[in-house]
C-alpha positions as CSV (number, residue, x, y, z in Angstrom):
1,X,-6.7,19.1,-30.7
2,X,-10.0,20.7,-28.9
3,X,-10.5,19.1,-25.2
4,X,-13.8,18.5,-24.6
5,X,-13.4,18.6,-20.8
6,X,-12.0,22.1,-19.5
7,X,-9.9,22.6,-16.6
8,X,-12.3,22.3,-14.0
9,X,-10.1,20.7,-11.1
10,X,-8.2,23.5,-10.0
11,X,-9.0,23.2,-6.4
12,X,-7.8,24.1,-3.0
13,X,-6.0,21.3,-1.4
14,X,-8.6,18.6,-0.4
15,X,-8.4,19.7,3.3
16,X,-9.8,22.6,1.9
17,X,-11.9,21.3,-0.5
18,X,-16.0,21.1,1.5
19,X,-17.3,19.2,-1.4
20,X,-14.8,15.8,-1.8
21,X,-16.6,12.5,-1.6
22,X,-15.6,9.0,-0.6
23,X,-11.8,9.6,-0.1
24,X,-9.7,6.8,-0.4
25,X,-6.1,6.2,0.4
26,X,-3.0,4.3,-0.4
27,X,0.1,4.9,0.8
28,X,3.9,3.5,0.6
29,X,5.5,1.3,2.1
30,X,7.7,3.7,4.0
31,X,4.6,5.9,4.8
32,X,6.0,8.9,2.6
33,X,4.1,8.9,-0.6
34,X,0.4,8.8,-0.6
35,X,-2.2,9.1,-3.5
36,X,-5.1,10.2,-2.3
37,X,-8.6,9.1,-4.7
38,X,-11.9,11.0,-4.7
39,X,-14.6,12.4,-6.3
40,X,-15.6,16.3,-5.6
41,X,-17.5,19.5,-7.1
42,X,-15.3,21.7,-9.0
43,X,-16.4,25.1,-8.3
44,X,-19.4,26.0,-11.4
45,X,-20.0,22.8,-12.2
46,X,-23.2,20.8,-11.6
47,X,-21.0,17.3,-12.4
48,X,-18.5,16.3,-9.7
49,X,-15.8,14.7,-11.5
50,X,-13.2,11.7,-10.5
51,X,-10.0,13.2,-9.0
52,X,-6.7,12.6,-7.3
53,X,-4.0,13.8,-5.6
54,X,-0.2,12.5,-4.7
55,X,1.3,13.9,-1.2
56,X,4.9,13.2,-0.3
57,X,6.3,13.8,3.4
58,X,3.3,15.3,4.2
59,X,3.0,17.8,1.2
60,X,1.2,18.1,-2.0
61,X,2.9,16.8,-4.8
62,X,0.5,16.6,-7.3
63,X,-2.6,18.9,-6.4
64,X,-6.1,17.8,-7.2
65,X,-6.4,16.5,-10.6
66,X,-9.0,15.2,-12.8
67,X,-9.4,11.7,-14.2
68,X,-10.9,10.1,-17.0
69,X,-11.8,9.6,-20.9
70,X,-14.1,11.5,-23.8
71,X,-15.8,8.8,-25.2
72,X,-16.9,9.4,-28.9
73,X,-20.3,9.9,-29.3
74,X,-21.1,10.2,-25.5
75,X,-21.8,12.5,-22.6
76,X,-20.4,13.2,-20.4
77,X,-16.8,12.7,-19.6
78,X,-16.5,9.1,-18.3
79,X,-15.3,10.1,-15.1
80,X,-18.1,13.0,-14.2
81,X,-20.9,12.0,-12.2
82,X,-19.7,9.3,-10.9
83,X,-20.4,7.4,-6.9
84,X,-18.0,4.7,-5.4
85,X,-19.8,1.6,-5.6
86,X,-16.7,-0.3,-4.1
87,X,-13.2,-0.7,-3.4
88,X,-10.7,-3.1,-1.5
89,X,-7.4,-2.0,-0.6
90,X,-4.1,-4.5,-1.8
91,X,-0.9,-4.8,-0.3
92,X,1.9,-6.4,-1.9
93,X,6.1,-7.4,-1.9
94,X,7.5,-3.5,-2.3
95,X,3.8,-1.6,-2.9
96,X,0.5,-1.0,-1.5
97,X,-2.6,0.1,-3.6
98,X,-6.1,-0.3,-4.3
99,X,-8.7,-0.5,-6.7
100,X,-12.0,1.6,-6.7
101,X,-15.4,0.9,-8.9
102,X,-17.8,3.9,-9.9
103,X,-21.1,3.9,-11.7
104,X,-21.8,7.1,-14.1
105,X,-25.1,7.9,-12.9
106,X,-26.9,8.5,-15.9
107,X,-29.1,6.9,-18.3
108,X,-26.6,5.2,-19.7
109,X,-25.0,3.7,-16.3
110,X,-21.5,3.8,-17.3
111,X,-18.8,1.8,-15.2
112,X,-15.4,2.9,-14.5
113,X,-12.7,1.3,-12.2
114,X,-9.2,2.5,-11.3
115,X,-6.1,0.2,-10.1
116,X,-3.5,2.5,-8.0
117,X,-0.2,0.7,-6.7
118,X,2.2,2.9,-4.5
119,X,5.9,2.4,-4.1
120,X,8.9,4.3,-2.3
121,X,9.6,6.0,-5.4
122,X,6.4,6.8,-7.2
123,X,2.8,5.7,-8.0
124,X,1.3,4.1,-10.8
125,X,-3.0,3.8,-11.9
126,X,-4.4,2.5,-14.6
127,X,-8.0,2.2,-16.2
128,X,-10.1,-0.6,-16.4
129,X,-13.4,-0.7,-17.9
130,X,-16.0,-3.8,-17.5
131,X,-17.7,-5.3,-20.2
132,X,-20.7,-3.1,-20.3
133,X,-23.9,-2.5,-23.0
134,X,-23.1,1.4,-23.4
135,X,-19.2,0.4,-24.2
136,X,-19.4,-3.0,-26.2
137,X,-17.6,-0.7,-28.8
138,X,-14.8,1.4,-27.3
139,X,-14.1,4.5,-29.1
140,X,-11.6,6.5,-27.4
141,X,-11.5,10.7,-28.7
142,X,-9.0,11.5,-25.9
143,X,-7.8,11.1,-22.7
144,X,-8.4,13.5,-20.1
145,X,-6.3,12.9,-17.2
146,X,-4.5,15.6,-16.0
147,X,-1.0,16.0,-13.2
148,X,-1.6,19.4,-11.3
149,X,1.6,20.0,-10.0
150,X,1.9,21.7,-6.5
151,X,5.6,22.5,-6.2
152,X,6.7,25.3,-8.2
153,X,9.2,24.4,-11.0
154,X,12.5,25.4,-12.1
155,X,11.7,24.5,-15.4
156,X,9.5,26.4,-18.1
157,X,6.7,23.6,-18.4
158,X,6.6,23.2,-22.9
159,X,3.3,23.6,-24.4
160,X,3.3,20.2,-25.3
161,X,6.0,17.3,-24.5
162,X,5.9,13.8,-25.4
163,X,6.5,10.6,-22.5
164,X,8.7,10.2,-20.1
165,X,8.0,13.9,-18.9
166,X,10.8,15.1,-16.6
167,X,11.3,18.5,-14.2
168,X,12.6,19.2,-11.3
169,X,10.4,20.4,-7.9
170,X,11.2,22.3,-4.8
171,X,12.1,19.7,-2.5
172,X,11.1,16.9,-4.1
173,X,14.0,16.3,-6.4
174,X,13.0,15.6,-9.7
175,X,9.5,14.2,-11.0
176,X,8.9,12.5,-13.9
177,X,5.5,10.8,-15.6
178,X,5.8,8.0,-17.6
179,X,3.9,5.8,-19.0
180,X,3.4,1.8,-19.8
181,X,3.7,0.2,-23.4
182,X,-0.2,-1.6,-24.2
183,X,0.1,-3.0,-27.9
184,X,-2.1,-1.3,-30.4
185,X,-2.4,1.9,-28.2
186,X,-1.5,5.1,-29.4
187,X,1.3,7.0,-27.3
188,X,0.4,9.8,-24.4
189,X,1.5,12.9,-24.9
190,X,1.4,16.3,-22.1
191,X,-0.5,19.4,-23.2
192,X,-0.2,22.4,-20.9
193,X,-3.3,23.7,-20.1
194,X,-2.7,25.6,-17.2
195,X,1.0,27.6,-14.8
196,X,1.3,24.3,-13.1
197,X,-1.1,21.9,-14.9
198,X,-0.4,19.3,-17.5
199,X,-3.3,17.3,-19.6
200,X,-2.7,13.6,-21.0
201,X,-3.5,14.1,-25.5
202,X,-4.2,11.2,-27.7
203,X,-3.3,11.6,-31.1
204,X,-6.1,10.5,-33.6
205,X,-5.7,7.0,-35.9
206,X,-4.8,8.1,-39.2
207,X,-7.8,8.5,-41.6
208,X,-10.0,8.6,-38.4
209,X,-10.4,12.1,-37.3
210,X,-11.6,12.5,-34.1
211,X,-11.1,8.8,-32.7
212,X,-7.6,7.9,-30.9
213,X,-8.2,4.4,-30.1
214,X,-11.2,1.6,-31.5
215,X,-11.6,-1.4,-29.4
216,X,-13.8,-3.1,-26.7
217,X,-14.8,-3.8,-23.7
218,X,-13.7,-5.3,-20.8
219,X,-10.3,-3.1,-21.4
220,X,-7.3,-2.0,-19.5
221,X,-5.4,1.2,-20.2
222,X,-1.8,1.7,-20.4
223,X,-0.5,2.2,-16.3
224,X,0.1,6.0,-15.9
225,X,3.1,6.6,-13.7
226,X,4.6,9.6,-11.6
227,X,7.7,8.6,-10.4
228,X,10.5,10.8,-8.0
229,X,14.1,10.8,-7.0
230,X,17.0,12.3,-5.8
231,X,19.1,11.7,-9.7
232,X,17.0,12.7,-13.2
233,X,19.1,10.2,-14.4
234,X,18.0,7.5,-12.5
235,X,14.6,8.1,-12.4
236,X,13.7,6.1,-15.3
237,X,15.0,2.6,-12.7
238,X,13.0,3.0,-10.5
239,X,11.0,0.3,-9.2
240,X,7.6,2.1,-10.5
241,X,8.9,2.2,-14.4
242,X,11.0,-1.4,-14.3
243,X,7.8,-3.2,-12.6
244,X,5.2,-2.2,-15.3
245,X,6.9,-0.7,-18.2
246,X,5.6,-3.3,-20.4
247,X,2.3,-4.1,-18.5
């Protein structure tokens, strides 16, 4: 299953991190849960790459993580190299959030945009990608969005799992990662690819080595969600998973 993009986001916490650009912020209702957005400079790398973190009660949940897709056929990751060119923040009954545009800046002037909503229990983002020249034909190798977790585990993290992805963390009760259902898209699995990091894998279309998904632009990935609580059991009602399970 040969990732394209390595590991490059294992960072120090953003306050530590000299080289993060543009933060941005959206935070719960309740003021507990906050995903934090950014671009920044992994260390030996001359592309900074799109990258996020999750903080609950003031500490790291989910360390800093990259974001984004290997495109067939293209370079680089679509998600590296990228500047804000805007966002607006949104505030709804039971979340707040925002959404946050980037330019690739290359010759090929990719766009990316991410939606982020953040409830009590969890947050959710999805990708959305304009109608665009270099993407008029979307073909998707992988996914490469990664959950860095920053609480150790009492759990042996598997070398692969499939969706919802459940363990428990050091004062956070239990975390799991789910994701939405999107018609015609192929289901997320977790690789490990690190002690406390997990990578999003695409399985390829059958007879079609090498290429997960085959669409179009303007498109709109399945929501990717973390979600915590108190009960494993429950986790799966939580506001976050019953609000956009099938969006």
């Amino acid at each position: 299953m040969g990732f394209r993009r390595s590991l490059l986001c294992l960072l120090p916490l953003l306050a530590g991190a000299a080289h993060a650009q543009d933060v941005l912020k959206a935070v719960s209702p309740d003021g507990q849960l906050e995903f934090r957005l950014f671009a920044v400079m992994p260390a030996g790398s001359g592309l900074n790459t799109l990258a996020y973190q999750v903080w609950l009660h003031g500490k790291p949940l989910m360390d800093t993580s990259c974001l984004g897709w290997n495109i067939h056929f293209q370079e680089p990751v679509l998600g590296e190299n990228v500047g804000l060119s805007w966002s607006k923040t949104t505030h709804e009954a039971g979340y707040n959030g925002l959404v946050a545009d980037y330019l690739q800046n290359s010759s090929t002037g990719r766009r990316l945009r991410l939606e982020v909503r953040v409830w009590n229990d969890g947050v959710a983002f999805r990708y959305l990608l304009p109608q665009q020249s270099p993407l008029l034909d979307l073909l998707i190798e992988d996914e490469a969005t990664e959950f860095h977790f920053a609480r150790d585990s009492r759990m042996e993290r598997p070398a692969q799992a499939p969706l919802p992805y459940v363990e428990s963390a050091a004062g956070a009760g239990w975390v799991s990662i789910f994701e939405s259902h999107l018609p015609g898209f192929p289901p997320m699995s977790l690789v490990r690819t690190g002690a406390h990091t997990m990578m999003s894998h695409l399985p390829d279309r059958p007879h079609d080595p090498g290429v997960a998904f085959a669409g179009e632009t303007p498109w709109t990935s399945p929501w990717r969600m973390i979600v915590i609580g108190p009960d494993r059991e429950k986790l799966a009602q939580s506001d976050v998973v019953r609000g956009l399970a099938d969006r």
